[in-house]
N, C-alpha and C positions, 0 to 999 in steps of 0.2 A: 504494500500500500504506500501511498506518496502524501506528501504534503503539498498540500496547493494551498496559494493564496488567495484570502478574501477580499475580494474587489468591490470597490464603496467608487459609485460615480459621485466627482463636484463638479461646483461651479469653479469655474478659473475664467481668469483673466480671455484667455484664449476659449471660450468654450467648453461645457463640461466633459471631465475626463477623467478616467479610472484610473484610482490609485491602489497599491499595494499592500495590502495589511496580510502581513504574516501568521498564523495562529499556530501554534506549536500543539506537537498531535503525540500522542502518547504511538501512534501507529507508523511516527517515524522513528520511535526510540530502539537504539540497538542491544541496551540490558545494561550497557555500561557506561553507570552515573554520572562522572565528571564528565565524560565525551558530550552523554546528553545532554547536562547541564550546561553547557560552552554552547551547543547547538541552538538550547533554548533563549541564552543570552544574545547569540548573533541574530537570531531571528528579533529581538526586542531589538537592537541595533539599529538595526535594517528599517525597522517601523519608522524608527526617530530619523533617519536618512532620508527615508523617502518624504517622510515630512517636510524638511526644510529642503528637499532641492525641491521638488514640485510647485512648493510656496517659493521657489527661491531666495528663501531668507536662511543665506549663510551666515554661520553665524560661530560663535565659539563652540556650540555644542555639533557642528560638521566638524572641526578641525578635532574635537574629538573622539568623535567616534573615527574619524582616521587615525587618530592614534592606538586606538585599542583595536583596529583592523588588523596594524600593524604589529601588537602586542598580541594580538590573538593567533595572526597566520605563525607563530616564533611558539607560543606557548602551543595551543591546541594541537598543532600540525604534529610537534617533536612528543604529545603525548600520543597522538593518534599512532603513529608512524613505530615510534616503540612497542605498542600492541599489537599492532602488527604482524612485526618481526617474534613477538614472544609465542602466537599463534600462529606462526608459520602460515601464512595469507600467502594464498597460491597467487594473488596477482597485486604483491606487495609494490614492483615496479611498476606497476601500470599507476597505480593509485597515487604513488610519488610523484610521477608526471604532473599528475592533475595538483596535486598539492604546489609543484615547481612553478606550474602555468600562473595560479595564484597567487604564491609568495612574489614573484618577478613581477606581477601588474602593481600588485599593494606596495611593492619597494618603491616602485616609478614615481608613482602620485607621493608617496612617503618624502620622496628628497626635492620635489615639487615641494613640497608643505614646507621643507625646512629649508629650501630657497628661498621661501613667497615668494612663484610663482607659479602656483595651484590656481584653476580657474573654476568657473562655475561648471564647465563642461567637463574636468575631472570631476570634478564631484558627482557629475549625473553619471559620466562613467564607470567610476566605486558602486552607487547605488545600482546601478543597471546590468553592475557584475556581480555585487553582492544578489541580488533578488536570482541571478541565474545559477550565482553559486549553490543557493537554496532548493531550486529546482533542482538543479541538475545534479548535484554530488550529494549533496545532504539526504535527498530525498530518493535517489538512484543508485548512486555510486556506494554511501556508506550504508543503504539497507543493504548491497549486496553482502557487506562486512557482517552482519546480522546475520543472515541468511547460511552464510558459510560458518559462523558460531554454532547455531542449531545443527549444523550436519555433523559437525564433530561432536 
């Protein structure tokens, strides 16, 4: 099972448009509590992102959830990745890729931030890679991690 997000239409500036709200599902959890808990964090994250870029009112609390992006792909990734390897994950490399793919985006915008000069359009690109992250690995990639738990 996956987790999709709940889409709430507004009014905007431009016409109304559907935004992203993340709802954290007990049916994307993998059994194992801090991973979850970091999951269910990033998905709150993501809430608050998608908030101020849509509104576009950047503001301190985008700069920091780019920095706990940044603290999260370092922390989360090197706990995820050690589990891994202690479960002997038939497709421990494949996984690392997608982790590499991540860590390399969130660096970019990361030394943007600590240049100033991050724009409004990295930050829609964080949010638009974060909401895919969600989709795509959180909800696909690490249930497989799940899935390969119960068969052993």
């Amino acid at each position: 099972m996956s987790v999709y997000p709940r889409p709430l239409w507004v009014n905007h500036s431009r016409g109304a448009i559907m935004k992203i709200y993340w709802q954290y599902s007990s049916a994307i959890e993998l059994g194992i509590k801090n991973i979850d808990a970091q999951h269910k964090e990033l998905m709150e994250k993501a809430n608050k992102l998608n908030d101020q870029v849509d509104g576009k009112a950047l503001s301190e609390v985008t700069t920091d959830i780019a920095r706990f992006l940044a603290q999260y792909v370092l922390d989360h990734f090197q706990e995820e990745e050690a589990f891994l390897r202690e479960v002997n994950y038939p497709y421990y490399d494949e996984h690392i890729k997608l982790h590499d793919g991540f860590r390399a985006f969130i660096q970019e915008r990361l030394n943007k931030l600590d240049q100033n000069t991050i724009s409004y359009s990295d930050y829609y690109d964080i949010s638009r890679m974060l909401n895919d992250w969600i989709m795509d690995h959180i909800s696909r990639a690490d249930r497989a991690i799940a899935r390969y738990l119960k068969g052993i």
